[in-house]
C-alpha positions as CSV (number, residue, x, y, z in Angstrom):
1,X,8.3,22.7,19.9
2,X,6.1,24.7,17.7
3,X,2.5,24.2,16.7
4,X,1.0,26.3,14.3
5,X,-2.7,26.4,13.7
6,X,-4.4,26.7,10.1
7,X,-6.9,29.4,9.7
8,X,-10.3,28.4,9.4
9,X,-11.3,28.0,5.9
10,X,-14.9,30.1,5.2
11,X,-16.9,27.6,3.6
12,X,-19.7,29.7,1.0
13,X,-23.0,28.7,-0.2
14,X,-22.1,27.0,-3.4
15,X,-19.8,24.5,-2.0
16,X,-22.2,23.5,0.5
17,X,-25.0,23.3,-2.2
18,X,-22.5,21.4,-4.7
19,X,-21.9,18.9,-2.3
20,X,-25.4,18.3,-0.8
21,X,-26.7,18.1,-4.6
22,X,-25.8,14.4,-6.0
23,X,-26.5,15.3,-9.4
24,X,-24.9,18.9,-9.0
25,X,-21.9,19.4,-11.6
26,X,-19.5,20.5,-8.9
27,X,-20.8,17.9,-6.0
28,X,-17.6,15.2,-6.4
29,X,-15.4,18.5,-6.4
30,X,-17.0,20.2,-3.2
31,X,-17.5,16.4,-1.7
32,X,-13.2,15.8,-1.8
33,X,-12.4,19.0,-1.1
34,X,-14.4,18.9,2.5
35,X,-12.8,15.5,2.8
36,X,-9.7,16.7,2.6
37,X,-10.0,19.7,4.9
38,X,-11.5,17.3,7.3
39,X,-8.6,14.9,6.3
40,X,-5.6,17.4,7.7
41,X,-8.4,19.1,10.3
42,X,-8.2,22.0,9.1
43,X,-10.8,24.5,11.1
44,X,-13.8,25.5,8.9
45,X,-16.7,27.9,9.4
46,X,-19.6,29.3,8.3
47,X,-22.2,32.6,9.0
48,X,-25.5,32.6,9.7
49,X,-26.2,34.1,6.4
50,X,-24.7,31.7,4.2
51,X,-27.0,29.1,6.4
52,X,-29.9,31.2,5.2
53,X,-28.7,31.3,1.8
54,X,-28.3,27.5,1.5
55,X,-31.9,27.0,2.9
56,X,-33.4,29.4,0.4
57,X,-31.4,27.7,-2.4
58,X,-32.0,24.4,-1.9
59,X,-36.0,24.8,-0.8
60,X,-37.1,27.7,-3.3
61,X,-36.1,26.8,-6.6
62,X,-34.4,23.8,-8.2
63,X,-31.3,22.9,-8.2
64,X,-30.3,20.2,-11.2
65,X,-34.0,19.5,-11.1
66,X,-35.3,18.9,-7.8
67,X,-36.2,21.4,-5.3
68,X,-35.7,20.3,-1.4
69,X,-39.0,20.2,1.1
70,X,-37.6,22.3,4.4
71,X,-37.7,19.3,6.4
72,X,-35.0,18.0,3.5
73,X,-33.0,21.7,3.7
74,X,-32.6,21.5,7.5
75,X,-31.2,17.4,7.3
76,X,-28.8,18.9,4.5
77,X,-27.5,21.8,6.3
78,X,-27.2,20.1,9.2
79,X,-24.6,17.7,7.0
80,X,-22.9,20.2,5.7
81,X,-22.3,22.1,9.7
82,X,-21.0,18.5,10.3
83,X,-18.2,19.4,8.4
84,X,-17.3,22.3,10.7
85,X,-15.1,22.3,13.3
């Protein structure tokens, strides 16, 4: 018997964003799409960097009209590292 194991799938900046944003364009989009890699648990990562980036995103400008407090950044990020495994 055989097992194969998927490559991790590098999950960026604007999906995270698009799916932590309700009223973001792409959020149903980026919101199935993480279901369904969790779905066939398929490995997912993410850097440091793009962790950086989605804090300074979400808490330094707005996104479809609302800018984030930190305290809100970190609770989102920390939902979106949920989704890695």
């Amino acid at each position: 018997m055989t097992t194969t194991v998927a490559e991790p799938v590098f999950l960026d900046t604007s999906l995270l964003v698009a799916a932590s944003v309700r009223l973001h364009p792409g959020n149903q989009a980026a919101r199935t799409y993480l279901a369904k890699l969790a779905e066939r648990e398929t490995p997912t990562c993410i850097s440091p960097q793009v962790c950086r980036e989605f804090l300074v995103v979400l808490t330094r400008q707005p996104v479809e009209g609302r800018r984030f407090t930190v305290e809100e950044g970190l609770a989102a990020l920390e939902s979106g590292r949920s989704h890695v495994h």
